[in-house]
N, C-alpha and C positions, 0 to 999 in steps of 0.2 A: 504494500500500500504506500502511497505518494502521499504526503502530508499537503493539505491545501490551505493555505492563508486567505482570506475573504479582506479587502480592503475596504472597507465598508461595517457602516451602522444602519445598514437598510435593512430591518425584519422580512421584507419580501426579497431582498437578494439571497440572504440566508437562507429564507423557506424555500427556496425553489434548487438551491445545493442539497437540500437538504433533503425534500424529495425524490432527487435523483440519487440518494444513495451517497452525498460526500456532506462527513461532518466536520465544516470547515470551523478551522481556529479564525475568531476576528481579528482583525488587530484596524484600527480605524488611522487613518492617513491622516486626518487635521490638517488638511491640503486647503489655502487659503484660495477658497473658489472666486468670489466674488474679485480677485486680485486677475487670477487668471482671465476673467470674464471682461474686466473693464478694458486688458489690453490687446484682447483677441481680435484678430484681422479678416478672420475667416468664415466659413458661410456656420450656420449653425451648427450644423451635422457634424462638421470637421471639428464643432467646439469641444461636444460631447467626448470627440477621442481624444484631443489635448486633455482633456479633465480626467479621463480614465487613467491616461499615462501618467499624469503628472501625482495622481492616488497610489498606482502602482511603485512607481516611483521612489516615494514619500515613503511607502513601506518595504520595500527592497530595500532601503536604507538603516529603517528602524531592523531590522532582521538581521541584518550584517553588523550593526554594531550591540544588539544585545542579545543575540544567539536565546532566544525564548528557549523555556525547559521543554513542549512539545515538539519541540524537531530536535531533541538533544543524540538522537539515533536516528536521525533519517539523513540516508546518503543526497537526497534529489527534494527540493519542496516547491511547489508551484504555487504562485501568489496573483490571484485575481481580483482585478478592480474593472467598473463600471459606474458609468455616468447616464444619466437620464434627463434630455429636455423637449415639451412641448413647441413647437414652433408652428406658427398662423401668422399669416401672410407675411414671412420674412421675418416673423422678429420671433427669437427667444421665449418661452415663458418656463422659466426654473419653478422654485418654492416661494409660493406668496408670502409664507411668515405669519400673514394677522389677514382681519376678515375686511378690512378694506381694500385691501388689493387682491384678496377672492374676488372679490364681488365686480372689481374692475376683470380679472380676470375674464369670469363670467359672463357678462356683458358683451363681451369681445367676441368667445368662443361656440358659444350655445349656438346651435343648431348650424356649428359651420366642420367640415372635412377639416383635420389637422395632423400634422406630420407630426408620430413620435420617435425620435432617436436615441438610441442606447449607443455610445462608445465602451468598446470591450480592452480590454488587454490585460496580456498573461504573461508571466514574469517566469524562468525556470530558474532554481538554485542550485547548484549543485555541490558537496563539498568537496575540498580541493585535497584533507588530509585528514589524519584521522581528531583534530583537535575540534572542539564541539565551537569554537569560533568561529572555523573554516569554511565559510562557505562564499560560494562566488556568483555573481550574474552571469550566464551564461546565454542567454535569450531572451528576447523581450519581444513584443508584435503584440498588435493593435488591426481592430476590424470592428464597424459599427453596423448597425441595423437599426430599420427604420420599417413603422408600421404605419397606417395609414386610420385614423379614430374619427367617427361622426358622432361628434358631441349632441348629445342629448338636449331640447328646452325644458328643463323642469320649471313650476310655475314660482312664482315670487315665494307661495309657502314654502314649498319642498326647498328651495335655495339656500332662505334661511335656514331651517331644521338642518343643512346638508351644511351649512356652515357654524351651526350652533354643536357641531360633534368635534370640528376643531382639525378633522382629517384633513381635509385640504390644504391646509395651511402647511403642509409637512412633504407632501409630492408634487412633483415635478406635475407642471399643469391646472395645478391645482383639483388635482382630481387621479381616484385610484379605480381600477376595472375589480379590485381584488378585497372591496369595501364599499363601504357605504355608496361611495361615487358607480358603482358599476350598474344601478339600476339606470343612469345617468350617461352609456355610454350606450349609444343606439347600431354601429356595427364598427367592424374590424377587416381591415385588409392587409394582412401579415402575418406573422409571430406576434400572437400573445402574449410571451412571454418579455418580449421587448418591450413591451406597454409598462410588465411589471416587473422591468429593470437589469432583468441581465439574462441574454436570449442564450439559451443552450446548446441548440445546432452550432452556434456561431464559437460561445467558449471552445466545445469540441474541438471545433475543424481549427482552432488556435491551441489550442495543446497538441493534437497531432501535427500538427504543421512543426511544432518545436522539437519531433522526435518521441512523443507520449503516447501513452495506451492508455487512452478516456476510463478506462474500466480499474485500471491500477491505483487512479483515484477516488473509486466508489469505497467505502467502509466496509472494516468485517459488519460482516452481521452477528450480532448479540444474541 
């Protein structure tokens, strides 16, 4: 078994590692996003992987200088990170924060087609000797996915009520397919899972692309 690090505080990145079988150690990146965002040049989509990478990153780093007790015997550890943004017509929509910029949100998005983007990327470590210090970057790559969401109009009640739960305020878009927001999400054209933050086909096909056997990372079974 490969040990897999999660760069991430997302409950739903987790639960979806988590249903495939891999029970990832977290370790959260504290990756100054809004810094990244202010001086990004590039079209959304492309933000979404700088923000993956630079999570990835962030914790490749933390990993190499404090050798966590959970990989203190693993020769090989894979470290995935994932970013998630809404975007309608051209622009950005991250985490609203508070319910006045839901509600702008909102406003915006209801009953219109929106692009969502997940940026991926997978870190491989390898160790170099046998000292529990030792370990090295050996591969990094990055691949995003994007799904295609027709926001729902809920009515002024339902809005409130759907912003008096506080979820919104916490995901990308302001709105989750995997909560409250999901009676709110009228169809889907893509991965699913890309909606809820880190599409799997795509991790896949980025651990094997680095030399990995997807399956080496699933967990014993208990």
């Amino acid at each position: 078994m490969i040990p897999v690090v999660l760069a991430s505080q997302s409950p739903s990145r987790r639960q979806i590692l988590t249903a495939s079988g891999i029970d990832p150690i977290v370790i959260v990146s504290e990756v100054d996003e809004p810094s990244i965002e202010a001086t990004f040049t590039g079209t959304v989509a492309d933000l979404t992987t700088a923000l993956s990478e630079a999570k990835a990153r962030a914790v490749v780093d933390r990993v190499l200088a404090t050798s966590p007790a959970q990989l203190a015997t693993a020769d090989t550890a894979v470290i995935i990170a994932g970013d998630s943004l809404l975007e309608h017509e051209g622009q950005a929509i991250g985490k609203p924060g508070n319910a006045e910029r839901t509600r702008e949100v909102w406003a915006d998005i209801a009953g219109a087609w929106t692009a969502l983007h997940t940026g991926h990327t997978v870190a491989v470590l390898r160790r170099t000797s046998t000292s529990a210090a030792d370990f090295q970057l050996v591969d990094l790559r990055s691949k995003r996915s994007t799904t295609s969401v027709l926001i729902g109009e809920p009515t002024p009640e339902e809005l409130d009520a759907y912003i008096a739960t506080e979820e919104p305020f916490h995901v990308a878009g302001a709105l989750t397919i995997d909560g409250y927001g999901g009676a709110f999400v009228e169809s889907l054209a893509g991965d699913h899972l890309t909606v809820l933050g880190l599409s799997l086909p795509v991790v896949r096909e980025l651990v094997s692309d680095a030399g990995l056997f997807w399956p080496d990372l699933w967990s014993p079974r208990g």
